[in-house]
C-alpha positions in Angstrom: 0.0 0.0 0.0 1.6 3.5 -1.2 1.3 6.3 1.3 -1.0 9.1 0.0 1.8 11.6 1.6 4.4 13.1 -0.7 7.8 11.6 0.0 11.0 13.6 0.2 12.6 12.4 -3.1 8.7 13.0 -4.6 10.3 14.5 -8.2 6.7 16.0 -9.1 6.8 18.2 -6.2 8.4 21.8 -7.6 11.3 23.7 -6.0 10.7 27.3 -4.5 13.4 29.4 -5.7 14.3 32.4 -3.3 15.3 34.4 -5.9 14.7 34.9 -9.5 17.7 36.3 -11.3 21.1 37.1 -10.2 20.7 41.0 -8.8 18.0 39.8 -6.7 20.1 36.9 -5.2 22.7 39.3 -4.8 20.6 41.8 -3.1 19.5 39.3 -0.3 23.0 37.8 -0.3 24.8 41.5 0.9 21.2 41.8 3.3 22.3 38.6 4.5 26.1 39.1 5.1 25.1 42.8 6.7 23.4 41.0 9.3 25.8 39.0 10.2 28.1 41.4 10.5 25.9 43.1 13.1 25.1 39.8 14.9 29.2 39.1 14.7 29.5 43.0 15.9 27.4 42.2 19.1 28.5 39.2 20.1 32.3 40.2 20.2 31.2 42.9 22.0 29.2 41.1 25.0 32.7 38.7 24.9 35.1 41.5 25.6 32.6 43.0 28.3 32.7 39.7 30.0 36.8 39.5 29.3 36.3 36.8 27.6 38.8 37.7 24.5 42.0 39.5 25.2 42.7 43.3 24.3 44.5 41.9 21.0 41.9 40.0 19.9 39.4 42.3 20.4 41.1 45.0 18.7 41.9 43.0 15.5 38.5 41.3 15.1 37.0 44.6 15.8 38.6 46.2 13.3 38.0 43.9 10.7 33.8 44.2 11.7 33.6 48.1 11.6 35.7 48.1 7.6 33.2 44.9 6.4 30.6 46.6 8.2 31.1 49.7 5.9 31.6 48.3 2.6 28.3 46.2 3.4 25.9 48.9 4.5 26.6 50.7 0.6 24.7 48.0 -0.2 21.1 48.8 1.2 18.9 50.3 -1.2 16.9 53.7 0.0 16.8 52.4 3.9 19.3 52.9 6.6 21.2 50.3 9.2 19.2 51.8 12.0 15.5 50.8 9.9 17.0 47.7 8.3 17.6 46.5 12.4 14.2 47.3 13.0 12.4 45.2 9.8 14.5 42.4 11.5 14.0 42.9 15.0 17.1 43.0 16.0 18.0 44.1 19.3 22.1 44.5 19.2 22.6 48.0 20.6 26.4 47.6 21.6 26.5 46.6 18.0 24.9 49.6 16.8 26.9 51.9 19.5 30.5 50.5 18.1 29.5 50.5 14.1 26.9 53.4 13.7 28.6 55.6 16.7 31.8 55.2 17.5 33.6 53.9 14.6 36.5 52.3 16.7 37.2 49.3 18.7 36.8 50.5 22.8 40.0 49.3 23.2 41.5 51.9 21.2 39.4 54.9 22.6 40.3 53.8 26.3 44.2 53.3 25.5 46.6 55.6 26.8 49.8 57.5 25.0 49.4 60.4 22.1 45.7 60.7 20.7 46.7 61.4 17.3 48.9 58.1 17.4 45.7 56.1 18.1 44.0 57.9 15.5 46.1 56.7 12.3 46.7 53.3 13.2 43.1 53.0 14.1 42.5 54.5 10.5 45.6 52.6 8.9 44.4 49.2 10.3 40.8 49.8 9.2 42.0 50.9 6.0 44.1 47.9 5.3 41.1 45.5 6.1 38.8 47.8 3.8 41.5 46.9 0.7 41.7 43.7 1.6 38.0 43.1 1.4 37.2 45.0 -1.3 39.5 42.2 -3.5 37.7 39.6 -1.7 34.3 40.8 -2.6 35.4 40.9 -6.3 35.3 44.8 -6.8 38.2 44.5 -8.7 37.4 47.3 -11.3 39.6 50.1 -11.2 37.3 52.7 -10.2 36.9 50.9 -6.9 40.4 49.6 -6.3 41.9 53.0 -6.8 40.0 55.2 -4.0 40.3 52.2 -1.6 44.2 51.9 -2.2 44.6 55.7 -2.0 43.2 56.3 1.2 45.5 53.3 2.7 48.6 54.9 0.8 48.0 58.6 2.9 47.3 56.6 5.9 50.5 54.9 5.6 51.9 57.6 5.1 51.3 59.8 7.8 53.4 57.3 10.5 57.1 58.2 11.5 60.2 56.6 11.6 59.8 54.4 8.7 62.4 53.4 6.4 62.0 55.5 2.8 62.0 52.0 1.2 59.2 51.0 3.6 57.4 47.5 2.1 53.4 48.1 2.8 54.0 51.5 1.7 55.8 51.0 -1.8 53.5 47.7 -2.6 50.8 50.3 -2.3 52.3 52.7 -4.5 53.1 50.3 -7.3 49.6 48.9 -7.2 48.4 52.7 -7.7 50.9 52.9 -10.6 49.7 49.9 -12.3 45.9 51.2 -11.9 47.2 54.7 -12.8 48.0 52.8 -16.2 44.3 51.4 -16.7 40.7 52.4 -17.7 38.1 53.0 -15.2 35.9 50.6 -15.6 38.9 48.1 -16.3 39.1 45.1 -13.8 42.8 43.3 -12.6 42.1 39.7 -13.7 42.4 36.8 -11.2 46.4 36.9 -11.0 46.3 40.3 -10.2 43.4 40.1 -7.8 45.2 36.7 -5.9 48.9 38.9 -5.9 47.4 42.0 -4.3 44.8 40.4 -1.8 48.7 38.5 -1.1 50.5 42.2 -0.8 47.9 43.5 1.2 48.2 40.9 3.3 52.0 41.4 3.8 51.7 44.7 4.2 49.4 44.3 7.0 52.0 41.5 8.6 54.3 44.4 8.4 52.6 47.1 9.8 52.0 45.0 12.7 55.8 44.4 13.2 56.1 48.3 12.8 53.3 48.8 15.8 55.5 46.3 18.1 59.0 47.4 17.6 57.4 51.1 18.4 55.7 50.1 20.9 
């Protein structure tokens, strides 16, 4: 006797797609990481309340939240974070104090030493994390690279006592060169897109060598 219930492997039974063409997927898919990137935001948050991650940790994954944080929210479409938490319901608001607020993990604002000092490697860090994303998120096209790459090239630039030859700096540099050289709506292929995500990467080994041997 054959069950009058649909089984799971029933074939006549139709699929519901969540989206119908690729700009709507990708529409729920940045809705989607943005709210994990809040959720992420308030979690670590509640964890270093609690000292349940050390200073360093913090800082770091912090960092890398608030610079995801902002290239995700360019994504919403005529709404804001504050109204896209309330569709959703969600109640993070030490979440919504570091990313909409403060801009900066707590660890930096309560640190001691020279204001301005905490300042640009607050901005250099976040701006090396920005780069680095923006590659992984595929804007390759040169009129997103370049801005991106800029900003981290002055912020770079404004810390003493660097060698002239100094590595995150020049790979910076000769990455704005080589985009200096292209179109603007011309995109680095995947070679190019693999090396820099690498020399962003180094640079941002070396920075943090440069912070400890300061410090």
């Amino acid at each position: 006797m054959t069950s009058r219930w649909p089984t799971a492997l029933d074939e006549s039974l139709s699929t519901i797609d969540l989206y119908e063409s690729h700009q709507e997927r990708k529409y729920y898919d940045s809705r989607a990481n943005l709210y994990a990137i809040i959720m992420a935001t308030e979690h670590l948050e509640r964890a270093y309340a609690q000292d349940c991650v050390s200073n360093e940790e913090y800082t770091i994954e912090c960092n890398k939240l608030i610079s995801q944080f902002k290239i995700a929210e360019k994504a919403l479409q005529n709404e804001t974070t504050e109204s896209f938490m309330r569709t959703f319901q969600m109640d993070c608001p030490r979440a919504a104090n570091r990313l909409l607020k403060m801009g900066v993990p707590e660890s930096l604002r309560s640190s001691g030493g020279n204001d301005n000092d905490v300042v640009a490697v607050k901005k250099t860090t976040a701006d090396l994390i920005t780069a680095m994303d923006t590659v992984r998120l595929g804007q390759v096209e040169v009129d997103a690279l370049s801005p991106v790459l800029q900003d981290l090239r002055n912020s770079l630039a404004q810390h003493p006592g660097t060698p002239k030859d100094w590595g995150p700096l020049r790979k910076v540099e000769n990455w704005l060169v080589k985009l200096n050289s292209m179109r603007a709506y011309d995109s680095i292929d995947a070679n190019d897109s693999r090396q820099l995500v690498f020399d962003l990467e180094s640079a941002y080994e070396e920075f943090d060598q440069y912070l400890k041997t300061k410090g």
